[in-house]
PyMOL Python script that loads the backbone (N, CA, C, O; Angstrom):
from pymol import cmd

cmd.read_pdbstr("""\
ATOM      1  N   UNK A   1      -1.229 -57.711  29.099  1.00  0.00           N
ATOM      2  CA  UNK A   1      -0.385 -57.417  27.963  1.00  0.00           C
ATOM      3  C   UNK A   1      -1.062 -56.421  27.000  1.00  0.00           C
ATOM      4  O   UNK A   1      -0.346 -55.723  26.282  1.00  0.00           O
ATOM      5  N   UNK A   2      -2.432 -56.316  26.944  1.00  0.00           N
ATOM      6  CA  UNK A   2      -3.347 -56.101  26.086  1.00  0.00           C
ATOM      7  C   UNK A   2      -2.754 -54.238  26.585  1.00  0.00           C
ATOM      8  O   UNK A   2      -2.062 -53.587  25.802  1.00  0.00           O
ATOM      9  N   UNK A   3      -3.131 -53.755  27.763  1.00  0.00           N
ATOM     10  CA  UNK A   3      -3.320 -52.530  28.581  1.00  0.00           C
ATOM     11  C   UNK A   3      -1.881 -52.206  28.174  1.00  0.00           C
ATOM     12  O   UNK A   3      -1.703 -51.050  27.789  1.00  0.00           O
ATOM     13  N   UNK A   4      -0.625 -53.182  28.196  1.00  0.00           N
ATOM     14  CA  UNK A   4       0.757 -52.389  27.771  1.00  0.00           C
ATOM     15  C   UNK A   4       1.158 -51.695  26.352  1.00  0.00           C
ATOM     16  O   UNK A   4       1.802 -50.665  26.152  1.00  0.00           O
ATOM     17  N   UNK A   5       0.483 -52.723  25.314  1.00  0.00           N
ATOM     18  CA  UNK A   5       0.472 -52.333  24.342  1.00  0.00           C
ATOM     19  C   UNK A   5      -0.452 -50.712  24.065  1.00  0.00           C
ATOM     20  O   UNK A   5      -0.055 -49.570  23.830  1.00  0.00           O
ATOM     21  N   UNK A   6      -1.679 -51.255  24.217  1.00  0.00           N
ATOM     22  CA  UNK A   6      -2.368 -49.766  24.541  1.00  0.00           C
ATOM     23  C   UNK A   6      -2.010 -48.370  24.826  1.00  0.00           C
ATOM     24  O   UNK A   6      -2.303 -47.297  24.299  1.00  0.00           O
ATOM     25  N   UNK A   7      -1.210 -48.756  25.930  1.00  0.00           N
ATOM     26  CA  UNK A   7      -0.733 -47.569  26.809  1.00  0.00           C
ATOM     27  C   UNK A   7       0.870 -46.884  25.856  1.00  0.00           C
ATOM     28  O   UNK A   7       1.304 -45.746  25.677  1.00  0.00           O
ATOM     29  N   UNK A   8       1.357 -48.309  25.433  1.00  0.00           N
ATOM     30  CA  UNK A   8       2.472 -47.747  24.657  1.00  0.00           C
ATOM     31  C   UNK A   8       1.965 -47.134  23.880  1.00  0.00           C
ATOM     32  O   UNK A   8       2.047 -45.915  24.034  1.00  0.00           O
ATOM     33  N   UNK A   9       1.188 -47.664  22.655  1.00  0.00           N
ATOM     34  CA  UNK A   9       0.212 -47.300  21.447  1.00  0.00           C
ATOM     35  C   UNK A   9       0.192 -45.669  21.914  1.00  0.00           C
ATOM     36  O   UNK A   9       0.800 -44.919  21.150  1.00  0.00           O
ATOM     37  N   UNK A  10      -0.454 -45.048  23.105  1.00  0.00           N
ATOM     38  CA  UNK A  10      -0.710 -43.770  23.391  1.00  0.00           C
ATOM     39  C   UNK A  10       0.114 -42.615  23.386  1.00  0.00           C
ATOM     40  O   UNK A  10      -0.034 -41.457  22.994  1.00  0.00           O
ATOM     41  N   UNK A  11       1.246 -43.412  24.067  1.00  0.00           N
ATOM     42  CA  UNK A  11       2.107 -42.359  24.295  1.00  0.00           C
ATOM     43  C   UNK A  11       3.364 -42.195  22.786  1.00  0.00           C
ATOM     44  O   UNK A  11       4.293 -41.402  22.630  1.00  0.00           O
ATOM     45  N   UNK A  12       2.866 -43.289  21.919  1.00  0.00           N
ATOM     46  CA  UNK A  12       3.710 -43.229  20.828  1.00  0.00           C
ATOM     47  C   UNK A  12       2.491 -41.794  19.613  1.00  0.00           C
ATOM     48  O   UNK A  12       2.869 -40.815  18.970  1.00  0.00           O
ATOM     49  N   UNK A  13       1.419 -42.235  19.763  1.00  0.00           N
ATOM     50  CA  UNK A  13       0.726 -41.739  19.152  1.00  0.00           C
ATOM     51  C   UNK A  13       0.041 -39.513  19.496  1.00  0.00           C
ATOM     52  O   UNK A  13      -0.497 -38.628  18.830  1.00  0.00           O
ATOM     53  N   UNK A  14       0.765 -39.765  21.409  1.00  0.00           N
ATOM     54  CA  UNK A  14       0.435 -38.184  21.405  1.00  0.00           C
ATOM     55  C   UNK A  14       2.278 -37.415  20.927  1.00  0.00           C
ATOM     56  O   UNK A  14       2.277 -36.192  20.786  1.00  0.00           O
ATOM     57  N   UNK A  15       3.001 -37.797  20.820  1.00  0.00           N
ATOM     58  CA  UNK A  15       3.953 -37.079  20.590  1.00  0.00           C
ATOM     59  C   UNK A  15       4.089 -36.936  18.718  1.00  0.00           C
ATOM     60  O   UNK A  15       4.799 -36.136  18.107  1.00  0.00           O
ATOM     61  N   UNK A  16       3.406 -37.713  18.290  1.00  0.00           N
ATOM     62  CA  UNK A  16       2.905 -37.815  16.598  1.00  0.00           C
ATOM     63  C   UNK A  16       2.050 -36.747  16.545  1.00  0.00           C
ATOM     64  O   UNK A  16       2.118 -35.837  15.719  1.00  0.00           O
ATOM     65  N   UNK A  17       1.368 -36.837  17.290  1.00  0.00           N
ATOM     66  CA  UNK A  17      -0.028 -35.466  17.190  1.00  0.00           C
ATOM     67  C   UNK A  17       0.714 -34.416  17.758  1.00  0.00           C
ATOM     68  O   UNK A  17       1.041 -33.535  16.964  1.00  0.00           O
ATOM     69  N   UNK A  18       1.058 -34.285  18.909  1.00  0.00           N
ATOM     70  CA  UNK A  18       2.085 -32.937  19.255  1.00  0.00           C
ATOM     71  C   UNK A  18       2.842 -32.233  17.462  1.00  0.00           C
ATOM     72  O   UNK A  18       2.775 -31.140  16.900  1.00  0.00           O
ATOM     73  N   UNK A  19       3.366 -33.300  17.190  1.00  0.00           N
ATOM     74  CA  UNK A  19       4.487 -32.327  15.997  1.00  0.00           C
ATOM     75  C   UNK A  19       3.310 -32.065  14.909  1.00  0.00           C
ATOM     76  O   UNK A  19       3.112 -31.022  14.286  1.00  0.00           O
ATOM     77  N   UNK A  20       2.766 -32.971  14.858  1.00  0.00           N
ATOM     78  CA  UNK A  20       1.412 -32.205  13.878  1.00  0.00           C
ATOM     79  C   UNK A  20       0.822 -30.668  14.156  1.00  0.00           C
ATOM     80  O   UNK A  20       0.678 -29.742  13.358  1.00  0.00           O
ATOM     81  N   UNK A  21       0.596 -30.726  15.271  1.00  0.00           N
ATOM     82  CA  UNK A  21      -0.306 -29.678  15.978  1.00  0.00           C
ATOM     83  C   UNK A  21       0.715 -28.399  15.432  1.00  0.00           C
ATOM     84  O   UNK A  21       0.371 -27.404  14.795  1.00  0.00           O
ATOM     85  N   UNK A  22       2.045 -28.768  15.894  1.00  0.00           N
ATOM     86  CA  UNK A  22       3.296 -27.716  15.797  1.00  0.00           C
ATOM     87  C   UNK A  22       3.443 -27.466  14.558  1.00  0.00           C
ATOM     88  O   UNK A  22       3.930 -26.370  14.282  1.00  0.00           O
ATOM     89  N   UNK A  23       3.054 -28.444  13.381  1.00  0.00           N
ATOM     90  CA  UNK A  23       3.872 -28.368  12.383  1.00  0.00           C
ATOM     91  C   UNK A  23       2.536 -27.427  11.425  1.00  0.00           C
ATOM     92  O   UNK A  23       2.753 -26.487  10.660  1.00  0.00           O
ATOM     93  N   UNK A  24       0.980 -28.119  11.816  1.00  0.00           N
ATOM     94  CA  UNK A  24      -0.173 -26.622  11.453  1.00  0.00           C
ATOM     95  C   UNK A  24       0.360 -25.541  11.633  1.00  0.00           C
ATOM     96  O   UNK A  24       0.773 -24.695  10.840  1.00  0.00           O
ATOM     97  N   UNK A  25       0.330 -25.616  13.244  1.00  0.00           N
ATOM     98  CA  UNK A  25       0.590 -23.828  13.721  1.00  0.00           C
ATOM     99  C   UNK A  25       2.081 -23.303  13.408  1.00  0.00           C
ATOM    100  O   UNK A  25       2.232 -22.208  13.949  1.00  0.00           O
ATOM    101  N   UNK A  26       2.960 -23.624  12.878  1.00  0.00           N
ATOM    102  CA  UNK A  26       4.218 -22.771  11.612  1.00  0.00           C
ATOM    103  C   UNK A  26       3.729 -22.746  10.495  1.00  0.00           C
ATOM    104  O   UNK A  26       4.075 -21.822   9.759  1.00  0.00           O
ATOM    105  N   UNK A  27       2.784 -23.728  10.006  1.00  0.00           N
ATOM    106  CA  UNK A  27       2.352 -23.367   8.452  1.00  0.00           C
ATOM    107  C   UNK A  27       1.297 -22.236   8.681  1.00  0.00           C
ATOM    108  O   UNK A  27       1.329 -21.363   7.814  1.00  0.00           O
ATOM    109  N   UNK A  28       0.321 -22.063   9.724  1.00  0.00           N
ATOM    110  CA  UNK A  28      -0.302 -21.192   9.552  1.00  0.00           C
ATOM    111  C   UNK A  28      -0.074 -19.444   9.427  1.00  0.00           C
ATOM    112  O   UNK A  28      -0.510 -18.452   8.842  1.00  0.00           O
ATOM    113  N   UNK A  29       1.131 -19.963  10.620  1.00  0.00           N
ATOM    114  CA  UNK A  29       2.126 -18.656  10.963  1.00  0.00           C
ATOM    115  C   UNK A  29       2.773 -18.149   9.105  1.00  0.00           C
ATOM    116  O   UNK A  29       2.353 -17.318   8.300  1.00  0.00           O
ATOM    117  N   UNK A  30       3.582 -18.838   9.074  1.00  0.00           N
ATOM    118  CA  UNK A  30       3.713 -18.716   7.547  1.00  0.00           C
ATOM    119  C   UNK A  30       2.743 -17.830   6.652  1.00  0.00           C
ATOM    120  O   UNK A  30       2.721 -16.645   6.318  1.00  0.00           O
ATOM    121  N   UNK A  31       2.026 -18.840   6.441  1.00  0.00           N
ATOM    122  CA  UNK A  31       0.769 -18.147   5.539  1.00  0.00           C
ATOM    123  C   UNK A  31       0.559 -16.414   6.119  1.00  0.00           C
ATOM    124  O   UNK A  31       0.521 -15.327   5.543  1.00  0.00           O
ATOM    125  N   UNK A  32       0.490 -16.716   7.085  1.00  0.00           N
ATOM    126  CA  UNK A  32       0.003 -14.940   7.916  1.00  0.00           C
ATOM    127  C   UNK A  32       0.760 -14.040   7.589  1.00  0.00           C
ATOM    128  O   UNK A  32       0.390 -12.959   7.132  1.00  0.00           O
ATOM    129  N   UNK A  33       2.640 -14.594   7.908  1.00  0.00           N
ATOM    130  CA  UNK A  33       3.235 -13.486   7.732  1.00  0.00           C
ATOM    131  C   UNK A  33       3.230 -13.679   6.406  1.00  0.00           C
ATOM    132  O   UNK A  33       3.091 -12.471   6.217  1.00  0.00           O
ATOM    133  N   UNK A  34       3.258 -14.136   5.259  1.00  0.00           N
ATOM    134  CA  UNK A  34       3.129 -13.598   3.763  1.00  0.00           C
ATOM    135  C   UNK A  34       1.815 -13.114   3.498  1.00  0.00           C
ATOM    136  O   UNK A  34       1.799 -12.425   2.478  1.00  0.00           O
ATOM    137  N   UNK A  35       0.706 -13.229   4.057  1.00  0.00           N
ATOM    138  CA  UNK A  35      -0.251 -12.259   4.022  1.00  0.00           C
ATOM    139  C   UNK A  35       0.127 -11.465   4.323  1.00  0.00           C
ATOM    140  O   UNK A  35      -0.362 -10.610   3.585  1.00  0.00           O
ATOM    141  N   UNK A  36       0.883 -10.916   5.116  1.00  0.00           N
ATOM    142  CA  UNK A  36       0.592  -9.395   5.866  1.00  0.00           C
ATOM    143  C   UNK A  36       1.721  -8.568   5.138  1.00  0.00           C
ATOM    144  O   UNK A  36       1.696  -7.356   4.924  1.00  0.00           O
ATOM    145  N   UNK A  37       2.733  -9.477   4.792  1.00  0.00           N
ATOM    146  CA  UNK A  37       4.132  -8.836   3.540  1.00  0.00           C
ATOM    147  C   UNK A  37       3.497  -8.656   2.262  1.00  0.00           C
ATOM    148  O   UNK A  37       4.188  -7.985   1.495  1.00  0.00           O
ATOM    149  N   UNK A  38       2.446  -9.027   1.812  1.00  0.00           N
ATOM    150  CA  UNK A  38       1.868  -8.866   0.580  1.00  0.00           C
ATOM    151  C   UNK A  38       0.800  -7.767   0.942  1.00  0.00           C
ATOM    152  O   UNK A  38       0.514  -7.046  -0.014  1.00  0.00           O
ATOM    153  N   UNK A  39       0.170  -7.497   2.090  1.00  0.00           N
ATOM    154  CA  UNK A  39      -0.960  -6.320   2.372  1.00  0.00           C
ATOM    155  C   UNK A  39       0.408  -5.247   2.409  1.00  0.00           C
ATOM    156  O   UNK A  39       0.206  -4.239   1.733  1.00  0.00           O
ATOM    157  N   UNK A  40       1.697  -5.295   3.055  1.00  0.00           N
ATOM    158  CA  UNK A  40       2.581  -4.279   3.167  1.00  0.00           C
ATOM    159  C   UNK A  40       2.614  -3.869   1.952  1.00  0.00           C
ATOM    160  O   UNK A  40       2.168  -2.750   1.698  1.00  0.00           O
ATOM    161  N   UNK A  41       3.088  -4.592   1.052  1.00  0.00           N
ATOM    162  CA  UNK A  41       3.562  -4.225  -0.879  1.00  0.00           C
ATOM    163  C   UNK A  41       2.567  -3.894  -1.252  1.00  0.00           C
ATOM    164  O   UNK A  41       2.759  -3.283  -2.303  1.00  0.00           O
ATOM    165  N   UNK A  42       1.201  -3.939  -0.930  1.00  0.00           N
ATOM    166  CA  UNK A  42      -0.186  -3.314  -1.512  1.00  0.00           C
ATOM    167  C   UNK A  42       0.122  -2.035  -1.045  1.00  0.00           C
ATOM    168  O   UNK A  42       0.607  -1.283  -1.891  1.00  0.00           O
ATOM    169  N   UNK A  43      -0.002  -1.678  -0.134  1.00  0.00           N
ATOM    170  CA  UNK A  43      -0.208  -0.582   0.953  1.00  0.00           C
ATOM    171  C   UNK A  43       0.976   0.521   0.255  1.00  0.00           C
ATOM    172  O   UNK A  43       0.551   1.569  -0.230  1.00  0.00           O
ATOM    173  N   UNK A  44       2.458   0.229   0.233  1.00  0.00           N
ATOM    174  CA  UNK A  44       3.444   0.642  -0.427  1.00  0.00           C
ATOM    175  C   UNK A  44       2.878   1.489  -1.786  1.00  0.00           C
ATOM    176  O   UNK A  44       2.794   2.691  -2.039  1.00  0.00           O
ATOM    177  N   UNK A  45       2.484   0.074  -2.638  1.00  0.00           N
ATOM    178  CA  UNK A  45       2.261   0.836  -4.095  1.00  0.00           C
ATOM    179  C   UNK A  45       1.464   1.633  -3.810  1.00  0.00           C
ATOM    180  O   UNK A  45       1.961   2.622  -4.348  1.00  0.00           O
ATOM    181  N   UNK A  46       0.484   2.001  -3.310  1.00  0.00           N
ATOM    182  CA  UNK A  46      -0.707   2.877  -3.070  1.00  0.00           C
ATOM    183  C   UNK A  46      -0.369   4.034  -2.661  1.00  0.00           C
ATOM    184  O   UNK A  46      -0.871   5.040  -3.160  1.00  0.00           O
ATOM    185  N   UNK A  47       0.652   4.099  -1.562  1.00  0.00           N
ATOM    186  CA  UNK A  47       1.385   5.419  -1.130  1.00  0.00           C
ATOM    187  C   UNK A  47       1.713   5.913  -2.556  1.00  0.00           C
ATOM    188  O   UNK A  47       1.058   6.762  -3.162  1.00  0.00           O
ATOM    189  N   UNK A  48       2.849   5.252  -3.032  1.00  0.00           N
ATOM    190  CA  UNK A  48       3.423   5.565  -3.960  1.00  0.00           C
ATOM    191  C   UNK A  48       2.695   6.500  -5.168  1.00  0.00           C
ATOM    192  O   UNK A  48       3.113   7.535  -5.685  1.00  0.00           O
ATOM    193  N   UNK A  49       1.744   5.926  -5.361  1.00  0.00           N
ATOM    194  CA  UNK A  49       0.892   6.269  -6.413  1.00  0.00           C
ATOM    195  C   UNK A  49       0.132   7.417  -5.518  1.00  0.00           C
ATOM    196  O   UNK A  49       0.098   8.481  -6.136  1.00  0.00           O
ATOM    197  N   UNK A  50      -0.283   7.461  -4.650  1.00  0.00           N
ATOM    198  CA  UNK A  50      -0.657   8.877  -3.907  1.00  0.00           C
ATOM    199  C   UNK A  50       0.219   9.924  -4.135  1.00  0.00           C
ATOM    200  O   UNK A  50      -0.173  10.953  -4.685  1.00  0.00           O
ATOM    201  N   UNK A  51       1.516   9.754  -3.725  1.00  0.00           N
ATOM    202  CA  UNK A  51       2.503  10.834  -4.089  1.00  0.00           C
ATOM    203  C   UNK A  51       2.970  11.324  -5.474  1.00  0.00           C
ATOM    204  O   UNK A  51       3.621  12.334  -5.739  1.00  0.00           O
ATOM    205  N   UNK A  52       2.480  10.362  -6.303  1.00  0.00           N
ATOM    206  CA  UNK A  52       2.549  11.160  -7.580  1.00  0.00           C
ATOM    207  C   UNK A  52       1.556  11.245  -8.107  1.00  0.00           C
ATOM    208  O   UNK A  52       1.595  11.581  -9.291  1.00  0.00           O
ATOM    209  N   UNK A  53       0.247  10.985  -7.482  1.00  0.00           N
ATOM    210  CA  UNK A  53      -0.852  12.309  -8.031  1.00  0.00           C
ATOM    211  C   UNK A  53      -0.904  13.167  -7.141  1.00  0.00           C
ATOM    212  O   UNK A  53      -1.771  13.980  -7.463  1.00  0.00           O
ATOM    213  N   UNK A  54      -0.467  13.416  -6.238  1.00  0.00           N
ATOM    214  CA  UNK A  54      -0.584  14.865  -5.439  1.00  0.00           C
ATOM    215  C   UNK A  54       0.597  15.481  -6.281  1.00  0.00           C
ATOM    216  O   UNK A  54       0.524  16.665  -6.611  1.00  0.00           O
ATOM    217  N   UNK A  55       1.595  14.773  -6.609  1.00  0.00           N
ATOM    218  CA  UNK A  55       2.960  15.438  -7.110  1.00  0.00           C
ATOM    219  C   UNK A  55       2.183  16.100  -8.753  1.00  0.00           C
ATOM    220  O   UNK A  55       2.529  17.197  -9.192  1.00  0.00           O
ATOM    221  N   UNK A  56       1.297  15.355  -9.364  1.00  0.00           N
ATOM    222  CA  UNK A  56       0.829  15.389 -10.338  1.00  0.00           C
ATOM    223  C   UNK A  56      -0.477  16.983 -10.148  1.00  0.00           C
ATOM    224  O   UNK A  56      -0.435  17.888 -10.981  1.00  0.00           O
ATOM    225  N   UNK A  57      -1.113  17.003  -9.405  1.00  0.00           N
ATOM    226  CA  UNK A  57      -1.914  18.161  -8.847  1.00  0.00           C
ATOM    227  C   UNK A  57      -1.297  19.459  -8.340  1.00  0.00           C
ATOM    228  O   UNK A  57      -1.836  20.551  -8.161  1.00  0.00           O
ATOM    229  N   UNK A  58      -0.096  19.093  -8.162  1.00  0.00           N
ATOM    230  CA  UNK A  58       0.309  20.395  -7.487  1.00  0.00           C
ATOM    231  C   UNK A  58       0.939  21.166  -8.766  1.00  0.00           C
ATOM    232  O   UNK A  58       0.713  22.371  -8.871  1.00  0.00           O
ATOM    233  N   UNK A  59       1.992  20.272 -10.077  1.00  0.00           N
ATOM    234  CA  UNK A  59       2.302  20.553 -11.023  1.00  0.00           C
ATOM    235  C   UNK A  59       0.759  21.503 -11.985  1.00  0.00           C
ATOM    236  O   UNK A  59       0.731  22.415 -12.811  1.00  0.00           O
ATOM    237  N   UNK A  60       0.213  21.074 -11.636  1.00  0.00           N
ATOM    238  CA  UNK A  60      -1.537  21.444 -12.388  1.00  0.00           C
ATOM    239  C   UNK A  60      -1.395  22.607 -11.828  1.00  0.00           C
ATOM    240  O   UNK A  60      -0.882  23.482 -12.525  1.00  0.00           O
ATOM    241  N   UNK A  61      -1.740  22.894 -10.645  1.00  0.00           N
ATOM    242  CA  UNK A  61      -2.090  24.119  -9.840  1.00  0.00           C
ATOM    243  C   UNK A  61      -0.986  24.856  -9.824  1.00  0.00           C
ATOM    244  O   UNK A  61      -1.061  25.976  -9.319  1.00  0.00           O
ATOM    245  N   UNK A  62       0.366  24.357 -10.410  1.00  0.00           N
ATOM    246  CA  UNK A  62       1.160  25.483 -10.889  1.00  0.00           C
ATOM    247  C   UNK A  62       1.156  25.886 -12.123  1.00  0.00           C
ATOM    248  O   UNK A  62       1.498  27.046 -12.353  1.00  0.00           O
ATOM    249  N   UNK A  63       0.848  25.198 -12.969  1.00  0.00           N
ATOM    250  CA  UNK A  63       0.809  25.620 -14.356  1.00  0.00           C
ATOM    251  C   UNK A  63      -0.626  26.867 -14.526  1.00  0.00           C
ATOM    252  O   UNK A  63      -0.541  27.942 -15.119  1.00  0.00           O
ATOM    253  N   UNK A  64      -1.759  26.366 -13.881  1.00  0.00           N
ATOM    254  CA  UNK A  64      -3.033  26.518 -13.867  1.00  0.00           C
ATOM    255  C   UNK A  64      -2.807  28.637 -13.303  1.00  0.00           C
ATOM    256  O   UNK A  64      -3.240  29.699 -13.751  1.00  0.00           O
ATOM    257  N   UNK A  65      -1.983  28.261 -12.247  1.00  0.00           N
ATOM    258  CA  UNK A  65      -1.278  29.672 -11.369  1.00  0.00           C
ATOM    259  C   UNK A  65      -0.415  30.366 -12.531  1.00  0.00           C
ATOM    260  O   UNK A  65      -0.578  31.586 -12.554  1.00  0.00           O
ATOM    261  N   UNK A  66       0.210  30.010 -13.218  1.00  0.00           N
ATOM    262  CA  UNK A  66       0.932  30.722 -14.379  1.00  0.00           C
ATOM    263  C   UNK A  66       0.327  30.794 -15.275  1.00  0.00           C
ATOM    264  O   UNK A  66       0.829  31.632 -16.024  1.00  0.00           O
ATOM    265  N   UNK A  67      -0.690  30.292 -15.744  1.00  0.00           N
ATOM    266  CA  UNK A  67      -1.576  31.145 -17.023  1.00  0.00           C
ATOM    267  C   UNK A  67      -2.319  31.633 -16.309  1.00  0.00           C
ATOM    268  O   UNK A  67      -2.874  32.007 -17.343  1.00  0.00           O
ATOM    269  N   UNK A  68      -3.184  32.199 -15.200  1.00  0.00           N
ATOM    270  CA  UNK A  68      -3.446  33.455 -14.630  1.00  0.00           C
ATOM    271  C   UNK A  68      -2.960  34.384 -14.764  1.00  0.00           C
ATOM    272  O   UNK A  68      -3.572  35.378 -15.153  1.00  0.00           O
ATOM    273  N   UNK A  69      -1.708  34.382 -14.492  1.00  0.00           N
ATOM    274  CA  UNK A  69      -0.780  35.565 -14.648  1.00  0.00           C
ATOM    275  C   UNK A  69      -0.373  35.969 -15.713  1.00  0.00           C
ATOM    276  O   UNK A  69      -0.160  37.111 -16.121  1.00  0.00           O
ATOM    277  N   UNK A  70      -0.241  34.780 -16.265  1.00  0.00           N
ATOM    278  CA  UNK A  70       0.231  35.541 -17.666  1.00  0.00           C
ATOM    279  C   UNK A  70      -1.085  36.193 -18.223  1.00  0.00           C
ATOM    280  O   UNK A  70      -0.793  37.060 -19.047  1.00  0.00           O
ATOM    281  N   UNK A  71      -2.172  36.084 -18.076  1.00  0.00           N
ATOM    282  CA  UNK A  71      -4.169  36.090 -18.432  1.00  0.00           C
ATOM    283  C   UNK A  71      -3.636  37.498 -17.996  1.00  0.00           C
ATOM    284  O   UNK A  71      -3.763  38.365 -18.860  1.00  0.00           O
ATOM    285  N   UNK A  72      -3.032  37.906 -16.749  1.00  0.00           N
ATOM    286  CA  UNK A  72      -3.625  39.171 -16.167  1.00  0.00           C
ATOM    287  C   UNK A  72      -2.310  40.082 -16.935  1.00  0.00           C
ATOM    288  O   UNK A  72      -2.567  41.280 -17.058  1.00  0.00           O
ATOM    289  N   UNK A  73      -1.168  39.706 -17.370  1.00  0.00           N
ATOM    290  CA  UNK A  73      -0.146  40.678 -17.883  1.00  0.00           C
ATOM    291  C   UNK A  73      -0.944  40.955 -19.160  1.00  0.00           C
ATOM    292  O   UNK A  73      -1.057  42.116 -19.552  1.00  0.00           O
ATOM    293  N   UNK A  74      -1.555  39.838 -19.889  1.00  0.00           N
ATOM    294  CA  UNK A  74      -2.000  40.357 -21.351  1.00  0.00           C
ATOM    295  C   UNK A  74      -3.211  41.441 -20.854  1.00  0.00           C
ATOM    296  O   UNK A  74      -3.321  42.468 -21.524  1.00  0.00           O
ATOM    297  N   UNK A  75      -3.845  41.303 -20.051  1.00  0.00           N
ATOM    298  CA  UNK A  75      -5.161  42.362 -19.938  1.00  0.00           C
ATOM    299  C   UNK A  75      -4.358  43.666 -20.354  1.00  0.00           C
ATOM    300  O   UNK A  75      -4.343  44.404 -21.339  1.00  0.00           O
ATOM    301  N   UNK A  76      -3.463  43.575 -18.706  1.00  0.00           N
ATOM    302  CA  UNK A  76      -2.778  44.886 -18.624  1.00  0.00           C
ATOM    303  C   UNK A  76      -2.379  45.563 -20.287  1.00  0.00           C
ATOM    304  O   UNK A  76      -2.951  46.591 -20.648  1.00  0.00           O
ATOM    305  N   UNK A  77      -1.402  44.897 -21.165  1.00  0.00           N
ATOM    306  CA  UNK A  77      -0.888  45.529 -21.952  1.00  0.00           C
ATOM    307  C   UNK A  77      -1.995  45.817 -22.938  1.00  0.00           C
ATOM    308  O   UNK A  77      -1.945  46.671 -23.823  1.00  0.00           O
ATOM    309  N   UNK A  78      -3.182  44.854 -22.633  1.00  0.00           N
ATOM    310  CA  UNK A  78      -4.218  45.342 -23.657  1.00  0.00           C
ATOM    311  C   UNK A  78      -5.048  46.350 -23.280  1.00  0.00           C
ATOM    312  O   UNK A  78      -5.859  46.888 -24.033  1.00  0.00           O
ATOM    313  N   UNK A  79      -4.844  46.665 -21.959  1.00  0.00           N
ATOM    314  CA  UNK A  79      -5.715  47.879 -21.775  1.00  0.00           C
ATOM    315  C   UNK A  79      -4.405  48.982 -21.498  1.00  0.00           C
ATOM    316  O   UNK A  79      -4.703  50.085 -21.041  1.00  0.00           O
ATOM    317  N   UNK A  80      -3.341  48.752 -21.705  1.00  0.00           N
ATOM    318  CA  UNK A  80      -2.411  50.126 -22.094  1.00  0.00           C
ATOM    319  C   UNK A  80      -2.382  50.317 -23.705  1.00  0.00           C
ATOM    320  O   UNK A  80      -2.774  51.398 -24.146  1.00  0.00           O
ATOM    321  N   UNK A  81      -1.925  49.292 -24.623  1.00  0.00           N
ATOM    322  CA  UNK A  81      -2.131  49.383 -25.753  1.00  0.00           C
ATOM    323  C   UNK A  81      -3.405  50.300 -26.412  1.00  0.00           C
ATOM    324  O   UNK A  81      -3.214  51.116 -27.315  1.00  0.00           O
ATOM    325  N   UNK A  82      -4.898  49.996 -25.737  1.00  0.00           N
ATOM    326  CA  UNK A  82      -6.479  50.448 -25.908  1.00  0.00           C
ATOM    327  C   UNK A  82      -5.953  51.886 -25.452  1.00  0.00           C
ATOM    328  O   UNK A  82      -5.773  52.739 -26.320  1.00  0.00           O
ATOM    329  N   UNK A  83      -5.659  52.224 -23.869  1.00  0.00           N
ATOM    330  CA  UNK A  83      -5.237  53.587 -23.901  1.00  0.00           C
ATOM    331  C   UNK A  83      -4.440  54.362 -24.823  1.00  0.00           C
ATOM    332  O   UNK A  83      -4.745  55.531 -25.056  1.00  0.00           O
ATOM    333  N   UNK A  84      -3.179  53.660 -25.511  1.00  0.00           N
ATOM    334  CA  UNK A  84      -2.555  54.462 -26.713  1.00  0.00           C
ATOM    335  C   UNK A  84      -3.084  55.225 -28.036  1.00  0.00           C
ATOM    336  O   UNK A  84      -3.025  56.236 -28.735  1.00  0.00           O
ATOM    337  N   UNK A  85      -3.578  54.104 -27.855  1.00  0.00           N
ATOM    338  CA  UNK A  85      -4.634  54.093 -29.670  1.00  0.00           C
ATOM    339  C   UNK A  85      -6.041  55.853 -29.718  1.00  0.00           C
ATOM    340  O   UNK A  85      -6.332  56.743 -30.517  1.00  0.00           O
ATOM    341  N   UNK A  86      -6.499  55.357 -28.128  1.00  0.00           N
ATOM    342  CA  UNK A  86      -7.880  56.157 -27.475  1.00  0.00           C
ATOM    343  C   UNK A  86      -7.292  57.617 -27.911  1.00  0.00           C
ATOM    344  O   UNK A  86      -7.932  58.640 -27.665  1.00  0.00           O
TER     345      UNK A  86
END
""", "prot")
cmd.dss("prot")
cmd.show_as("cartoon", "prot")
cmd.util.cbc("prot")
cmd.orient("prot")
């Protein structure tokens, strides 16, 4: 009687541990994929913010490109003006 109980005892007790085992490995799963959706939204903002300092640098290097030019129109009229005067 002793060995029936036992044996029941076992087979009541691995299908308890089975859903355990199952019920870790979805929580772990879980956890992972919201890790990896939260490394995505990191990753995102970071692009993001890349594209508007390059967007931010290129605005520079245009402004930076137009007072050159305008640097080189004032020479010009100052060295036609210097020729008038001469």
């Amino acid at each position: 009687m002793i060995k029936v109980i036992h044996d029941v005892a076992e087979q009541t007790n691995l299908p308890a541990l089975n859903a355990t085992i199952e019920a870790s490995i979805v929580a772990i799963q879980t956890d992972v994929q919201r890790a990896v959706s939260e490394i995505v939204d990191g990753v995102t903002t970071v692009a993001g913010t890349a594209e508007s300092t390059a967007q931010g640098f290129t605005e520079t290097q245009n402004a930076a490109d137009s007072l050159d030019s305008l640097a080189g129109e004032l020479e010009q009229q100052v060295a036609a003006s210097a020729a008038v005067t001469a």
